[in-house]
VOVEX-747835 format. One record per residue (C-alpha): residue in three letters; x, y, z. Coordinates in nm, 3 decimals. Last residue first. Layout:
N
(rec "Ala"; (X; Y; Z))
...
This chain:
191
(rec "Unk"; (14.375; -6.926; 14.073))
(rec "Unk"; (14.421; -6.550; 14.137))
(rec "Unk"; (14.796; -6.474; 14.152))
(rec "Unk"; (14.957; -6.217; 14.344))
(rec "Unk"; (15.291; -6.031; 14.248))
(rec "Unk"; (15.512; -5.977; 14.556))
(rec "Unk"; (15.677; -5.663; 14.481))
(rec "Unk"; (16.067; -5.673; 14.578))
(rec "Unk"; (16.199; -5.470; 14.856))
(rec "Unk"; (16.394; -5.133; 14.752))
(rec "Unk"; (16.731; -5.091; 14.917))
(rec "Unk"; (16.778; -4.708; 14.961))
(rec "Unk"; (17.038; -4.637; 14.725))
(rec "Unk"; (17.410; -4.527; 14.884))
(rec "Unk"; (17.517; -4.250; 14.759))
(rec "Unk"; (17.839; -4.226; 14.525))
(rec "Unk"; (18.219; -4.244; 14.563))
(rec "Unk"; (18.408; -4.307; 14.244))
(rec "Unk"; (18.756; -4.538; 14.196))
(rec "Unk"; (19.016; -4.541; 13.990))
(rec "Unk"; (18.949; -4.303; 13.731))
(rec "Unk"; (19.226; -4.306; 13.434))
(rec "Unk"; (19.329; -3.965; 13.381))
(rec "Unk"; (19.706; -4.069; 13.442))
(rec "Unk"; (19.676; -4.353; 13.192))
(rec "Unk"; (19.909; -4.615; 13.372))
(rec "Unk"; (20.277; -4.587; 13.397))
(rec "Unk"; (20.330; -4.427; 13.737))
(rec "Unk"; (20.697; -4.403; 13.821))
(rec "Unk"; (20.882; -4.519; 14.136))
(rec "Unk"; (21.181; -4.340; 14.237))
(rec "Unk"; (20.959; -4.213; 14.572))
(rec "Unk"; (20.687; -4.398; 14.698))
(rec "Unk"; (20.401; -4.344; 14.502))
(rec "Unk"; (20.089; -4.037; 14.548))
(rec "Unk"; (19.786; -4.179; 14.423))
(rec "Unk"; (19.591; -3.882; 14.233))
(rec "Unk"; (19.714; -3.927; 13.881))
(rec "Unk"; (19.523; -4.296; 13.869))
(rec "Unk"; (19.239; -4.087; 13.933))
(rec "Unk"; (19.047; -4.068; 14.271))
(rec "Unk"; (18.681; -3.970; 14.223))
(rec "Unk"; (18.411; -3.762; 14.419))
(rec "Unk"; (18.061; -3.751; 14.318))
(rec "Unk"; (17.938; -3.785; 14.700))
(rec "Unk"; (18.255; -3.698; 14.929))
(rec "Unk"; (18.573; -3.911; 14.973))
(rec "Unk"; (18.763; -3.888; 15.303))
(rec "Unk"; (18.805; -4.208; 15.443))
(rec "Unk"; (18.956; -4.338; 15.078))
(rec "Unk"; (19.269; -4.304; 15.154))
(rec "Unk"; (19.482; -4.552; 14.885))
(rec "Unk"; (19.712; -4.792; 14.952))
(rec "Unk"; (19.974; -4.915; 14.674))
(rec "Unk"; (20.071; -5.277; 14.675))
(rec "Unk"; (20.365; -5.501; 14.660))
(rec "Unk"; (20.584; -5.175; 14.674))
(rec "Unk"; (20.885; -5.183; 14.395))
(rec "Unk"; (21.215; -5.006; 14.560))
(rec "Unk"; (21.416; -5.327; 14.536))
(rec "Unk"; (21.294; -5.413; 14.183))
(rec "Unk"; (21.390; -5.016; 14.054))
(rec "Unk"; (21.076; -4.864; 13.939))
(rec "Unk"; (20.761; -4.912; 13.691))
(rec "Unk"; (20.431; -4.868; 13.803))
(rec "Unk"; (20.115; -5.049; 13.645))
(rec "Unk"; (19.833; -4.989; 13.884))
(rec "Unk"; (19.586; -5.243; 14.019))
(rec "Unk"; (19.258; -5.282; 14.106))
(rec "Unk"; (19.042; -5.013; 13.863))
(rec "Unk"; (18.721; -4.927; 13.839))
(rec "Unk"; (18.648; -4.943; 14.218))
(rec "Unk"; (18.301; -4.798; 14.305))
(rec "Unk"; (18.265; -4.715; 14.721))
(rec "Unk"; (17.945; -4.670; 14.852))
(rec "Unk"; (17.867; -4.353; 15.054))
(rec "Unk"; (17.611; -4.348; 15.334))
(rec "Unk"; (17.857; -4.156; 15.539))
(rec "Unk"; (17.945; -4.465; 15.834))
(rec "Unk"; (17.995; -4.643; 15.479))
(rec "Unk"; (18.245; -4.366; 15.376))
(rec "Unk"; (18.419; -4.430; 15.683))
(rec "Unk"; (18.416; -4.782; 15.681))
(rec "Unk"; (18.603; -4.774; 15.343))
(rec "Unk"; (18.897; -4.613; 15.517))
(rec "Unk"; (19.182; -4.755; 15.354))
(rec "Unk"; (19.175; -4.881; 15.028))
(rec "Unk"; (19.439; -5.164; 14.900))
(rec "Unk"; (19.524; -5.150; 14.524))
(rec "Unk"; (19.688; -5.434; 14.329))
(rec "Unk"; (20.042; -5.388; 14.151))
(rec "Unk"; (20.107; -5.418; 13.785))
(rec "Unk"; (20.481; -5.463; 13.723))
(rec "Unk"; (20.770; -5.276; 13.491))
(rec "Unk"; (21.100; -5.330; 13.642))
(rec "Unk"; (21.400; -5.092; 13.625))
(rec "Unk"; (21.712; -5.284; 13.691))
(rec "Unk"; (21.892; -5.216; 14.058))
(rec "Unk"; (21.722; -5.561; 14.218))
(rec "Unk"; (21.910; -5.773; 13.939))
(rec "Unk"; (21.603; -5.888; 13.734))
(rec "Unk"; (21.441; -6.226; 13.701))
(rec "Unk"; (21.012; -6.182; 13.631))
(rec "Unk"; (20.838; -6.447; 13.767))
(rec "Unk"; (20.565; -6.656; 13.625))
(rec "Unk"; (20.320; -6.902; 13.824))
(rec "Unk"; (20.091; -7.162; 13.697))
(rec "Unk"; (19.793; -7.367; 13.859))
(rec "Unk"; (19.749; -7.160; 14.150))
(rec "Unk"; (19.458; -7.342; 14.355))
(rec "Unk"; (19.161; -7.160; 14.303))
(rec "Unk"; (18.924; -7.489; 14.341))
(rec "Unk"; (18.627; -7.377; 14.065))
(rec "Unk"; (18.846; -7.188; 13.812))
(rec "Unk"; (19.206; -7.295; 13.859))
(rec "Unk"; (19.464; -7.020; 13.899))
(rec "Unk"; (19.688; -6.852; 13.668))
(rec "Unk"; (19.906; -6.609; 13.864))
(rec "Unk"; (20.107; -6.349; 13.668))
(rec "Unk"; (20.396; -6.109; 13.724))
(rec "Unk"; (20.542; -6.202; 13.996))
(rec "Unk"; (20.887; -6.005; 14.083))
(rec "Unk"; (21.181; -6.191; 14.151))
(rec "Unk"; (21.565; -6.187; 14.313))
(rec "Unk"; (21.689; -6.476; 14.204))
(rec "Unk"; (21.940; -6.689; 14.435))
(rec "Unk"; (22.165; -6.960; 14.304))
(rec "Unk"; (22.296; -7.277; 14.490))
(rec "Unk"; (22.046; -7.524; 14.299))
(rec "Unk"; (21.768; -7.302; 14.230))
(rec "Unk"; (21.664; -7.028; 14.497))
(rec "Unk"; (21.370; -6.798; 14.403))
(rec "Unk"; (21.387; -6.480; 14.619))
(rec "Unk"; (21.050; -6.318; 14.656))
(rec "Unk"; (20.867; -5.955; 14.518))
(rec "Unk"; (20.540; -5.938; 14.509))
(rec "Unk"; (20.356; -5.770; 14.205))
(rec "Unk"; (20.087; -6.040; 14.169))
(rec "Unk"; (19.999; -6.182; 14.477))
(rec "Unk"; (20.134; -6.200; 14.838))
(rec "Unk"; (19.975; -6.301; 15.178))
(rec "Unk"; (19.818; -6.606; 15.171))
(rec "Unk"; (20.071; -6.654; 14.844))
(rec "Unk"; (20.333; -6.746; 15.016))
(rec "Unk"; (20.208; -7.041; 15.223))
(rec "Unk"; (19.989; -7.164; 14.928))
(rec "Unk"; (20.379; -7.162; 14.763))
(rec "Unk"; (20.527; -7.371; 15.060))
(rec "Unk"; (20.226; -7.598; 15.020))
(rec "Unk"; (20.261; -7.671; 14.674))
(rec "Unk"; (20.605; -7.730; 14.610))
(rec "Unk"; (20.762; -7.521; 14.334))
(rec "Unk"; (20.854; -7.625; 14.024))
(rec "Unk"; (21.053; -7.487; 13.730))
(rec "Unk"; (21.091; -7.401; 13.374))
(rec "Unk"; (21.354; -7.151; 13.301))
(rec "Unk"; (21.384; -6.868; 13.044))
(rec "Unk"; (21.747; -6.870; 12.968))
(rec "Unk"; (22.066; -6.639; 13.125))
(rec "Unk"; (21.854; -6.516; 13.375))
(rec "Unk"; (21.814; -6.146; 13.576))
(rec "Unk"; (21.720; -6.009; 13.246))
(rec "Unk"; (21.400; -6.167; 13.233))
(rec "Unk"; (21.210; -6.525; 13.287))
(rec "Unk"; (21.121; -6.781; 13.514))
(rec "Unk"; (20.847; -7.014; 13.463))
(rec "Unk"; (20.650; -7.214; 13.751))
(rec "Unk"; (20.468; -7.512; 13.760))
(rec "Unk"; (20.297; -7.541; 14.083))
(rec "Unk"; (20.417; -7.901; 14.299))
(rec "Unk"; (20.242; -8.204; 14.455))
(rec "Unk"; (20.329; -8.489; 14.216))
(rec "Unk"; (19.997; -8.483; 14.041))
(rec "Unk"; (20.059; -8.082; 13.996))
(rec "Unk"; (20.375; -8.213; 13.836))
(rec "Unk"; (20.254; -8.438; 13.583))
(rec "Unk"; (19.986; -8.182; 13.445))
(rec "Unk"; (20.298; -7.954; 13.402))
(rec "Unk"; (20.470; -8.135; 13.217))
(rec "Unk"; (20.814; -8.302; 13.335))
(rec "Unk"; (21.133; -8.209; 13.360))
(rec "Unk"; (21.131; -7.908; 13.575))
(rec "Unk"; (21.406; -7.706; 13.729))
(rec "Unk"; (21.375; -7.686; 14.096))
(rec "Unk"; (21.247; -7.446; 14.344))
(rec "Unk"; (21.320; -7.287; 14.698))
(rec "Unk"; (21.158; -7.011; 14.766))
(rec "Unk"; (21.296; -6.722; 14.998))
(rec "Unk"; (21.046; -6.418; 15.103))
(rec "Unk"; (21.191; -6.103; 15.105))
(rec "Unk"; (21.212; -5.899; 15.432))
């Protein structure tokens, strides 16, 4: 089910409406007749965002209309992480959208029970598709990785009618042995 926001257009800056309790947003794409300024309040987008990020899709609703959205970026504040700025992407959900979606790995305690440590060179995957097809994530298998092995961006299989548009050679992540810890050598001083 998507998630419905509600929003308004904004009038003021930005600074002025993070006083006010609210997350500039921007709206943009084919799905819009102008790029759009708007706001959204602050809790109900901390709500969303607990469990989406970049790459979800949600409805937007201004006034009576309804948006069907994709994120595309999150700016967030450096030391609180509160999402300072917000865009979506406006498409009718049968347009082809291009997104970058995050990676979730399953079976990292497996390779852990194996001594393995898991390298991840990559987090996300840019994918384009139809916006009511899009996945908010793609899950990798990572339970059965040996020593040396890597998973290229080639590798991940995607839902069907969605199309990979990263470098296909592009390694995603690398299993390795784990290094024995080493403890640090006390130096002594002679006073």
């Amino acid at each position: 089910m998507i998630t419905l926001l509600d929003a308004m257009e904004r009038k003021e800056s930005a600074k002025r409406i993070r006083k006010l309790g609210y997350v500039p947003c921007s709206i943009y794409g084919s799905g819009v007749d102008r790029n759009m300024d708007i706001q959204i309040e602050d809790k109900e987008i901390n709500r969303f965002l607990k469990s989406h990020s970049i790459g979800a899709k949600a409805k937007v609703k201004i006034n009576a209309s309804e948006l069907p959205c994709v994120i595309k970026s999150i700016q967030y504040e450096p030391i609180s992480s509160k999402p300072m700025h917000i865009e979506f992407y406006a498409s009718s959900e049968d347009k082809l959208v291009k997104v970058k979606v995050p990676f979730k790995f399953k079976g990292k305690e497996q390779l852990f029970s194996n001594k393995l440590v898991l390298n991840i060179l990559e987090d996300e995957i840019e994918i384009q598709g139809v916006l009511k097809d899009l996945p908010e994530f793609v899950e990798i298998n990572v339970s059965l990785m040996k020593d040396g092995s890597v998973i290229t961006m080639e590798d991940i299989a995607l839902p069907e009618g969605i199309r990979l548009l990263s470098r296909k050679d592009e390694v995603v992540v690398r299993a390795s042995e784990a290094s024995q810890p080493t403890l640090p050598v006390q130096n002594e001083f002679v006073v």
